[in-house]
C-alpha distance (Angstrom), angle and dihedral (degrees) to the residues before:
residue distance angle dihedral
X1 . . .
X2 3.79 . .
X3 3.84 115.1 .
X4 3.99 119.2 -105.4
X5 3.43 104.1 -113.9
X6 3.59 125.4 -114.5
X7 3.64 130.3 -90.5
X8 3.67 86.0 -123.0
X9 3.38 89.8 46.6
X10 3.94 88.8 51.0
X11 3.48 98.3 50.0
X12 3.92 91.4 45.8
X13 3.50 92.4 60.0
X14 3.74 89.2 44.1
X15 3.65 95.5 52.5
X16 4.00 100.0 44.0
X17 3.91 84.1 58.5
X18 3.84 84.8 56.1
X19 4.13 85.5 61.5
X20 3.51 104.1 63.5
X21 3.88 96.9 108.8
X22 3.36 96.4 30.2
X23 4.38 127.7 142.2
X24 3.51 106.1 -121.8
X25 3.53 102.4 -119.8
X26 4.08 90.0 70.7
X27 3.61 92.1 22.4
X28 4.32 121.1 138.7
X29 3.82 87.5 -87.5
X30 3.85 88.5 59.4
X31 3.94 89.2 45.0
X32 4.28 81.1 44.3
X33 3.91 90.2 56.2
X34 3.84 91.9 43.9
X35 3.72 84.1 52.1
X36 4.00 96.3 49.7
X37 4.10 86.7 45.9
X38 3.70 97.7 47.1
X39 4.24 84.5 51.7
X40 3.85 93.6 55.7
X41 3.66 95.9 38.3
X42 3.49 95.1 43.0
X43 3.33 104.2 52.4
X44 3.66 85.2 49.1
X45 3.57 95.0 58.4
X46 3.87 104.3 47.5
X47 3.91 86.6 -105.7
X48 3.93 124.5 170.0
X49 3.93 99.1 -104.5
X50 3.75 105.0 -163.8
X51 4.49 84.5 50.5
X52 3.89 90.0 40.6
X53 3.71 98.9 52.8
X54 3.87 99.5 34.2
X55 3.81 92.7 57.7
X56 4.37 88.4 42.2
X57 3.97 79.7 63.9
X58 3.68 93.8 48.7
X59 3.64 105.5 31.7
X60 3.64 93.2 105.7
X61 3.60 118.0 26.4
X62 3.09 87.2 107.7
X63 4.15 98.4 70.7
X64 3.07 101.3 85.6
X65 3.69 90.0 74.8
X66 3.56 89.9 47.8
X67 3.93 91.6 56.0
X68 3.68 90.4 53.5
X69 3.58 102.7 45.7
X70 4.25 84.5 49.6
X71 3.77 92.0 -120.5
X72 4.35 93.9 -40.6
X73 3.71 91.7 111.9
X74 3.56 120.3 58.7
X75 4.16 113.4 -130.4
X76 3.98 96.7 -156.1
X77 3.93 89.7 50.4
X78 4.02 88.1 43.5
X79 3.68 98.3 48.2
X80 3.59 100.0 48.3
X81 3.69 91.6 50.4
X82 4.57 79.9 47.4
X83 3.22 84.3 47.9
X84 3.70 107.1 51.6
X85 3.65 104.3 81.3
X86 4.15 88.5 39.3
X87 3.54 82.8 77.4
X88 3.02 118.3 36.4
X89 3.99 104.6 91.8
X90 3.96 86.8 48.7
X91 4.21 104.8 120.7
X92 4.35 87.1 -114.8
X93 3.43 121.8 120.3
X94 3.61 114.6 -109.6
X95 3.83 96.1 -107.2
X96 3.70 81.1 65.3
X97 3.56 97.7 48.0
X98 3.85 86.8 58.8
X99 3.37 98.2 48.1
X100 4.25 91.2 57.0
X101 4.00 82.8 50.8
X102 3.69 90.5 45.7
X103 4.02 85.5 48.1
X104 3.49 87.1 51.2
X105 3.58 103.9 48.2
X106 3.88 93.8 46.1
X107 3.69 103.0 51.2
X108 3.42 106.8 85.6
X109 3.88 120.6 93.7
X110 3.99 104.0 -143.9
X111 3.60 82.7 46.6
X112 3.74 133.7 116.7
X113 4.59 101.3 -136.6
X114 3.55 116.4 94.2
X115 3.75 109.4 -138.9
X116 4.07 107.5 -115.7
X117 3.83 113.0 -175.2
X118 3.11 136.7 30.0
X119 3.75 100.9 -86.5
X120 3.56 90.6 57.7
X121 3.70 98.2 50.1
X122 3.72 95.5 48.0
X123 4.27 89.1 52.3
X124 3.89 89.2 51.6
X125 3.56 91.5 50.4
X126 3.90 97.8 41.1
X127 3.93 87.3 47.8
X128 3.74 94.1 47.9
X129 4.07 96.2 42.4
X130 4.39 80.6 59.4
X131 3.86 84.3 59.8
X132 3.57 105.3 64.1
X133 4.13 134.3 23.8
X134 3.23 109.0 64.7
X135 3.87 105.2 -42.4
X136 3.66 91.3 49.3
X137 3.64 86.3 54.8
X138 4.05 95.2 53.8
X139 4.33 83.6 40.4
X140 3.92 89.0 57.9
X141 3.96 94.4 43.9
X142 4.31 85.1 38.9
X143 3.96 86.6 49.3
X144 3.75 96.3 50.1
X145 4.04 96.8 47.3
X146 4.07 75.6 55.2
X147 3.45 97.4 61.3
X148 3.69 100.1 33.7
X149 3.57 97.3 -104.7
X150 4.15 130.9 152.8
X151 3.61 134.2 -99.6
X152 3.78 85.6 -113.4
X153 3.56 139.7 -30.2
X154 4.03 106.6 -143.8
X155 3.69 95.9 169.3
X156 3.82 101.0 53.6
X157 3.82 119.6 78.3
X158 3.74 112.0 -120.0
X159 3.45 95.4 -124.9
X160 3.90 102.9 62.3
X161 3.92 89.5 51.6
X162 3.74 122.4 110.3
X163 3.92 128.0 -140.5
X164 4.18 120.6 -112.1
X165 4.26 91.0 20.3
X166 3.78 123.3 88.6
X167 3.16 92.8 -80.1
X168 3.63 95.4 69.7
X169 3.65 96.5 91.4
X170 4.37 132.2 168.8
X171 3.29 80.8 -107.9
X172 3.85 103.5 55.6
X173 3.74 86.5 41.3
X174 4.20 84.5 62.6
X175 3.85 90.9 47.4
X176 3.59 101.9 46.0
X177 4.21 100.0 33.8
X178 3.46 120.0 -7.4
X179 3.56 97.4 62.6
X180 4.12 87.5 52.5
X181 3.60 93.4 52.6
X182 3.55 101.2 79.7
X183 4.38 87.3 61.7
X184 3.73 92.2 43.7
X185 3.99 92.0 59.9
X186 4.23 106.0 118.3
X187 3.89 102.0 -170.5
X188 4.12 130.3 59.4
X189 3.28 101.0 -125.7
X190 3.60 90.2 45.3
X191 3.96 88.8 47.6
X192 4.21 82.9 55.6
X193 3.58 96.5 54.4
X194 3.82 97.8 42.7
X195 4.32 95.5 57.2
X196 3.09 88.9 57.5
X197 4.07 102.1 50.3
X198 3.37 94.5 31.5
X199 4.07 81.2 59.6
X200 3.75 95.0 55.6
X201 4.32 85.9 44.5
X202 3.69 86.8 48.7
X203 3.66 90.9 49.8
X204 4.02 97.5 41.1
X205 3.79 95.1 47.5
X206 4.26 89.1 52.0
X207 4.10 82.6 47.6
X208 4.05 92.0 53.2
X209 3.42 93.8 46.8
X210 3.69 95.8 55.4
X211 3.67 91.8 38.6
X212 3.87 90.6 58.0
X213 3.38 95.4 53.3
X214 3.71 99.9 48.8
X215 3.46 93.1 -110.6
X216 3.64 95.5 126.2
């Protein structure tokens, strides 16, 4: 007899076919990353497994909607609501259930839920280790071809630019969040991992810089 699938494995296959028009910045492979971080740093952390890795397949299905609105709708608050009924027949008690929407809702960094167990720390910290190093690099670059944006704009201050315009450039995303990330981390593993790509981001961002100004 073939072996009933998981309900991580349900839900996986459930949330990739949420992906299919997708930007690539917060595309599946992003959610597939998130997935492969939440694993490491999970296990490290005495997390709940079958919670952790549920709500790293749902933690952004609700982007999309974020995208569209230009940043007016919030994607945490939107996918747990998306995600709600995904749930729900999955054999977990319900006290598990919340905690995946509680994941959910708390992951995202601009956002407004502070994440309360363990679950929820180690998706905030698996989501914000894929922003910076050298993938979150290529994301912020990815995520400003999305939206139109520059290469760089070195005569505008950074604090009179505005988000989703052409102003919104992988190097704006550095100043205003990438280079926090590293002090917002919540778990030790997670803490680990981030010194040493926010090191390499550190590094890169000080090489552009140069670079664009002929200095080098």
């Amino acid at each position: 007899m073939m072996e009933e699938p998981s309900s991580v494995e349900k839900i996986k296959k459930t949330a990739e076919s949420l992906f299919a028009a997708a930007k690539g910045s917060h595309d599946w492979e992003h959610t597939l990353r998130v997935f492969r971080l939440c694993r490491r740093i999970g296990y490290a952390e005495g997390a709940d497994m079958d919670v952790l890795l549920i709500a790293a397949c749902l933690h952004d299905i609700g982007r999309c909607y974020q995208d569209a609105s230009n940043g007016r709708i919030c994607h945490a608050k939107k996918g747990a609501e998306l995600a709600e009924p995904l749930i729900q027949p999955l054999p977990l008690s319900q006290e598990r259930k919340q905690n995946i929407l509680h994941c959910i809702r708390s992951h995202r960094f601009r956002g407004n839920g502070t994440p309360q167990t363990i679950e929820a720390r180690v998706l905030f910290d698996a989501d914000k280790l894929d922003a910076i190093g050298a993938v979150g690099v290529g994301r912020a670059f990815l995520f400003a071809g999305e939206v139109g944006a520059r290469l760089h704009n070195s005569q505008v201050n950074i604090d009179d630019t505005q988000p989703y315009s052409k102003e919104d450039t992988g190097y704006r995303e550095y100043r205003v969040k990438l280079s926090k990330i590293k002090d917002r981390i919540l778990t030790h593993e997670g803490k680990r991992l981030a010194a040493d790509r926010n090191a390499f981001m550190v590094s890169f961002f000080d090489r552009f810089l140069s670079e664009y100004a002929g200095e080098r």
